[in-house]
MARLUMKOL-155113 format. One line per 3 residues: their letters; for each residue y, x, z of C-alpha. Coordinates in steps of 0.1 Angstrom, whole numbers. Each point is the difference from the previous one (the first is absolute). Example, Ala and Ser with C-alpha at 12.3 -4.5 7.8 and 13.67 -1.06 7.14 Angstrom:
BEGIN
as = -45:123:78 | 34:14:-7
This chain:
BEGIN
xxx = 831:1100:1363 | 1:-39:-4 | 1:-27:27
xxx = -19:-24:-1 | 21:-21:23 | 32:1:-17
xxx = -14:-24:-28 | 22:7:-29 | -1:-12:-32
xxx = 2:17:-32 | 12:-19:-28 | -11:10:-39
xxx = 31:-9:-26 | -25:-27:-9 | -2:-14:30
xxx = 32:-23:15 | -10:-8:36 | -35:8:21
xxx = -3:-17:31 | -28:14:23 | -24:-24:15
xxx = -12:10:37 | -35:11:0 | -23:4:30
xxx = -13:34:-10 | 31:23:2 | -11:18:-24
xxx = -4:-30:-26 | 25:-19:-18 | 8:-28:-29
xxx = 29:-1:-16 | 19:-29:-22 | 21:17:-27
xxx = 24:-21:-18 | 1:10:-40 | 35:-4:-14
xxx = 0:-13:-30 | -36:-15:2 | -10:-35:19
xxx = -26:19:17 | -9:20:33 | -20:26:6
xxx = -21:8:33 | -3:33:9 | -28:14:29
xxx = 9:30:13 | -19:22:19 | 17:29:24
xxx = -15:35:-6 | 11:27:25 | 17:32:-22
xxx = 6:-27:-30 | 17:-31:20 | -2:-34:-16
xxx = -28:-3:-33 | 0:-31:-22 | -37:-4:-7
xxx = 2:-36:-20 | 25:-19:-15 | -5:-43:-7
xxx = 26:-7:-22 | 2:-43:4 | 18:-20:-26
xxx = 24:-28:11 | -25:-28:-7 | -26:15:18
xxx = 24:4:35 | -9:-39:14 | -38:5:-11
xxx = 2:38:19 | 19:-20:30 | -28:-29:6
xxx = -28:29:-5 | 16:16:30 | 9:-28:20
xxx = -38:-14:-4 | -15:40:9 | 25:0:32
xxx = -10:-32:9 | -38:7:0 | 4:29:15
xxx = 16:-19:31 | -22:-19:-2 | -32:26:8
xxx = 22:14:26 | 3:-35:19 | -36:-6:-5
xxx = -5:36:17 | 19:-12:25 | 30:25:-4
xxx = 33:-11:8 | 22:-12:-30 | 35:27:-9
xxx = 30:-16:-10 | 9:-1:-36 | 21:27:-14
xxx = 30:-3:-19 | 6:24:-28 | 37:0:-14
xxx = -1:9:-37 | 31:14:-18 | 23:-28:-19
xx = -9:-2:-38 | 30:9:-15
């Protein structure tokens, strides 16, 4: 019925733009939703259920202020994460860039 592979996504007439971000469980994903209208985002995690297809299960909706504090949280989680993997002696992945739609 629905593919989980052809990762489509369904904007709501609230919603301007979502941009998927890559997960490493195919059947996970987040997505950033610009809100027209609004100086905020929204993240959406999505979880694939066979017979429904994609099913938002929680939405973060983050104000314009909050988006630099929300960006150092991250960068300082990522970076102690690679941090535990180098001190388990795995083998550091290159940094992935994410391209986000313009704000227009």
């Amino acid at each position: 019925m629905f593919s989980r592979g052809a990762e489509q996504t369904v904007m709501q007439p609230e919603m301007k733009a979502a941009q998927p971000l890559h997960h490493a469980r195919p059947e996970q994903k987040v997505e950033v939703v610009f809100e027209p209208g609004e100086e905020r985002v929204a993240l959406r995690y999505s979880t694939w259920t066979e017979g429904l297809g994609w099913c938002c299960q929680k939405t973060i909706r983050v104000e314009a202020d909050q988006l630099d504090e929300l960006h150092r949280a991250i960068t300082v989680a990522r970076h102690r994460i690679s941090r535990r993997r180098a001190d388990a002696g795995e083998t550091p992945k290159p940094a992935q860039v994410i391209q986000l739609p313009p704000l227009s």
